[in-house]
N, C-alpha and C positions, 0 to 999 in steps of 0.2 A: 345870618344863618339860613338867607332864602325861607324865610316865611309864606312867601305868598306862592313861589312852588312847591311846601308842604301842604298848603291850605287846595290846592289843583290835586294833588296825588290825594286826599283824603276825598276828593270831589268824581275822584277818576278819569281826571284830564291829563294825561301821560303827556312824557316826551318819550322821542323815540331814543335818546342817550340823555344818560346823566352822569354828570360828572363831580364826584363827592370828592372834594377837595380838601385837606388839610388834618392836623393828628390830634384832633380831638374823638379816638375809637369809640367811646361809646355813643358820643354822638353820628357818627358815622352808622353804627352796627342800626343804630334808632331809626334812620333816614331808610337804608336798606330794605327794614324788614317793614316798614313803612310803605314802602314800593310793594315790597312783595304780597302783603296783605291786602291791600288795594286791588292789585291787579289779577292777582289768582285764587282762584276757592285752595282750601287746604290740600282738595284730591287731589289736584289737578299738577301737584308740585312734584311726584315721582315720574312725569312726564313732561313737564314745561317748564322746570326751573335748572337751573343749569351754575355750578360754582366751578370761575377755573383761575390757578394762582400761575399768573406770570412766570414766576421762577420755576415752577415745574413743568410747564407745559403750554407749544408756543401758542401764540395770537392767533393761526390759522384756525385752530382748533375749535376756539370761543367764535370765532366768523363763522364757521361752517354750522355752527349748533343754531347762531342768531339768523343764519339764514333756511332754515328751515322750518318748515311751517309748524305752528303748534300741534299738538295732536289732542282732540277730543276737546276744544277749548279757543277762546277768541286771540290768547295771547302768549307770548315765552319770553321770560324773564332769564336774561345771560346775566351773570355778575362776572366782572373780571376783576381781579386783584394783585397786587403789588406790580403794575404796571412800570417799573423801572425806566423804561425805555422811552421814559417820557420826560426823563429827568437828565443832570449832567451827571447822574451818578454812574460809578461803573460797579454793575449786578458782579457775585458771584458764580452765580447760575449762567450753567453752558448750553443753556435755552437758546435757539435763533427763533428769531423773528420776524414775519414778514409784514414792515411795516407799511410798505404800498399797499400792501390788501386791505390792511386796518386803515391805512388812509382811504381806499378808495369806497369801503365801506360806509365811514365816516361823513360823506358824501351824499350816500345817497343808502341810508338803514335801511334795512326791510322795517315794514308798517307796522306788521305782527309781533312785533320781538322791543321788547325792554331793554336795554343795553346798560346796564350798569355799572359805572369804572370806580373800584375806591382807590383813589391814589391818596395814600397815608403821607403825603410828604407837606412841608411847610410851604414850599415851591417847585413848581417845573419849570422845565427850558423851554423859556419863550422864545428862544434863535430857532427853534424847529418848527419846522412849516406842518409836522404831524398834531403838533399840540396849538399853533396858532387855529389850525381847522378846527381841531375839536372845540375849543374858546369858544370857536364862530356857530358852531353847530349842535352843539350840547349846552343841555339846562346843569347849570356850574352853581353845586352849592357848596359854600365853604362851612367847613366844620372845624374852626379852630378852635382851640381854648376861650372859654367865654370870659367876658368881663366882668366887674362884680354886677353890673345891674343887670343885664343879660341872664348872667346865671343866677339871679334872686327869681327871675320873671319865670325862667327856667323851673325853680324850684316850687312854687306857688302853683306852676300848670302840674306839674307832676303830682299836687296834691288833690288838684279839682279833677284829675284825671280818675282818685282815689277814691272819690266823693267825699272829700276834707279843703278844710281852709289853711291855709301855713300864714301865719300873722309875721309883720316883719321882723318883729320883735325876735321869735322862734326860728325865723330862717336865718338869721345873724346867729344867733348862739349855733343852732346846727352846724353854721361853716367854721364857727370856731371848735367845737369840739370833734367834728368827723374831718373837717378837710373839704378839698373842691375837687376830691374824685368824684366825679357824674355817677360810675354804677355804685359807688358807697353811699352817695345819698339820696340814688334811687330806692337801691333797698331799705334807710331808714325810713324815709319815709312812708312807703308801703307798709313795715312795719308799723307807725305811727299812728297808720289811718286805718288799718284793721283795729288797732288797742282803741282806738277812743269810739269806734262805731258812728251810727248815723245818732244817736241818742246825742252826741257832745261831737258837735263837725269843727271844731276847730284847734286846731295844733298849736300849743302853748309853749312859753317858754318852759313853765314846765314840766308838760308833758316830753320835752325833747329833753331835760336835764334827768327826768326818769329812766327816758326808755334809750338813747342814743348810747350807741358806743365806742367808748374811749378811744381812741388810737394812742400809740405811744407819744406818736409827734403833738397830742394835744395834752397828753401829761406833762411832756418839756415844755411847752407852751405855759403852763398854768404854774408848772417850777420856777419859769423866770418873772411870771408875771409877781410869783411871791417873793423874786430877790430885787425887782426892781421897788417893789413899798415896801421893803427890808422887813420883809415879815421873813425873820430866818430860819425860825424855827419851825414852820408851815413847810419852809421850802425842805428842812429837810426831813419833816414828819413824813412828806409826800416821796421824796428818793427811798425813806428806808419801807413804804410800801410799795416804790415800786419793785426795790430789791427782793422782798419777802413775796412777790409774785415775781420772782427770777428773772427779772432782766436786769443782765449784766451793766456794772458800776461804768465798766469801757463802752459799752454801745452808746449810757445814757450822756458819758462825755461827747462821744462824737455828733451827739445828735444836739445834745446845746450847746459845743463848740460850733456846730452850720450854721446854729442858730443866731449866735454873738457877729459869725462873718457877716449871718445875713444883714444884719443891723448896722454894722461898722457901712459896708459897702450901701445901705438904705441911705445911713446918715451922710455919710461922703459924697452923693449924688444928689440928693437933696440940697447941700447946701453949695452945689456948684449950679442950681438953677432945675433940676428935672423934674416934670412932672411924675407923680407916680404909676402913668401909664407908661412912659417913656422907661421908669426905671425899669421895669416888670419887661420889657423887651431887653434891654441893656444884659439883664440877669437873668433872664429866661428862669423865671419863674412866674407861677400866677400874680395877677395886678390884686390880689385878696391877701397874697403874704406877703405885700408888700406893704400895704396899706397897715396890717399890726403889727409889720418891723418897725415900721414911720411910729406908732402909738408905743411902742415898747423902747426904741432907741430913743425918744422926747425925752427919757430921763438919765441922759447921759447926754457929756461933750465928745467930741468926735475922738479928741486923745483917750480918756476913758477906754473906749469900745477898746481904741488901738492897745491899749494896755493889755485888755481882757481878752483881749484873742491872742495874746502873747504867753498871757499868764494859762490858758488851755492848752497851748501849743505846747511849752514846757511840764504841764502836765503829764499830758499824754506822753511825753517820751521815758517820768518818772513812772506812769506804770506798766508802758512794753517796754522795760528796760529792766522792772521789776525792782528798782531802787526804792517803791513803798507802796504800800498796801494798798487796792486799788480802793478798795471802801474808805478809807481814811485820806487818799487821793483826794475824793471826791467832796468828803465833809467838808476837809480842810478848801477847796475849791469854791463851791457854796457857800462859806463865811468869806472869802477871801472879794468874789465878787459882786456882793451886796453890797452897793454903792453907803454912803452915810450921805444922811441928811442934813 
């Protein structure tokens, strides 16, 4: 995640281009405002700071702003964004572009001027002699999806940042109950570390099992983990609270039929040799849900799953088909797929 040109920008050692590479957004918007806080007083931003989006408006635009001197101030901070033209993609937007300028810019920045590019993409086209320069000439830091240790380390600064401790114990439950959305468990946490104050600096498991909130995906998450130790009647105490808080019987199928695919498609890779990093590219999901598909599919053969995503599949067609009840769909579903021991 380029660590050590975060630790430069917090130090006030600039480059004159940076190049925030990859779709991890909130890590990206972090890096950004990182730059900007660094490099300018707050005043100084109706005057020196500058946001210009690709798709509306060309490249010249953002050249001519970065070459012109700051006013009232040592520095001017340009952000460009959704830089398309950097990629093999083809934009909608009937933007032209002069990309010789931006090349020859590229080249040789003005001193004064921050250059900031977020290219949101997973990759650019390196056959372009525009994007081989920039590589050569910009501080390149990638913001993809973090991995699980990454994002634990992640999660532990963001509490010291709080003046709280995140114990590992707490930061494992955290990811199971909110997810590995970055801005959701920045705000629990901040959350977390206002409630226990400087009197108790440390974030517990359960203080996260008090204060964190649910998402639906960790209610099916905690559904299946009641049908895989065939605790059945848990599982379906917990469907008809989630119904009696109104979420629909079809949503909560399609959400633990993804869930069964996930598993099937876990266990199937798994046992042709992949690591669980590897699958997590494979399936473009996080390497965190993969890793409790791997702990949840343990209790099934791979026929099994194949069975259960079959037995969902005909589900769902009995209740947009309206041939039975979708509440009764569902019980009947939830006894059906609770393995026996």
């Amino acid at each position: 995640m380029g660590i050590e040109a975060l630790k430069k920008i917090k130090a006030k050692h600039f480059a004159p281009i940076y190049l925030l590479l990859g779709t991890e957004a909130f890590l990206m918007k972090e890096i950004r405002n990182s730059i900007i806080e660094h490099a300018l007083d707050e005043e100084e931003h109706d005057f020196n700071l500058s946001f210009y989006d690709m798709e509306e408006q060309p490249v010249d635009v953002a050249i001519e702003d970065a070459e012109t001197l700051p006013f009232m101030g040592e520095r001017r901070v340009v952000v460009l964004s959704n830089p398309f033209f950097l990629t093999a993609e083809k934009s909608k937007s009937k933007v032209e572009h002069n990309t010789d300028r931006f090349l020859s810019y590229i080249q040789e920045a003005a001193p004064y001027t921050i250059f900031v590019i977020q290219a949101s993409y997973e990759k650019l086209d390196e056959r372009k002699k525009i994007v081989k320069q920039l590589k050569k000439q910009a501080e390149v830091i990638e913001v993809q999806p973090l991995g699980e240790r990454d994002l634990k380390m992640w999660m532990k600064e963001k509490a010291l940042q709080n003046g709280a401790d995140l114990s590992d114990a707490a930061s494992e439950e955290l990811l199971k109950i909110a997810g590995v959305n970055l801005s959701v468990l920045s705000q629990e946490i901040n959350k977390m570390a206002m409630y226990i104050g400087v009197s108790e600096p440390e974030i517990t498991v359960e203080t996260v099992k008090l204060l964190a909130a649910k998402s639906i995906e960790h209610s099916v998450f905690e559904l299946i983990e009641k049908m895989v130790h065939r605790r059945v009647d848990e599982a379906l105490e917990l469907f008809y609270d989630l119904v009696r808080n109104n979420e629909e019987p079809i949503k909560l199928h399609a959400l633990i039929a993804n869930q069964f695919r996930l598993l099937y498609q876990v266990k199937d890779l798994s046992e042709q040799g992949y690591s669980q990093q590897k699958m997590a590219g494979i399936l473009r999901v996080h390497p965190y849900r993969v890793k409790l598909a791997s702990q949840q599919g343990g209790y099934f053969e791979r026929a099994e799953l194949m069975k259960m995503v079959d037995d969902l599949a005909e589900a769902d067609y009995l209740m947009k088909s309206g041939k039975i009840d979708k509440q009764l769909a569902m019980e009947m579903l939830l006894i059906k797929l609770a393995p026996v021991k």
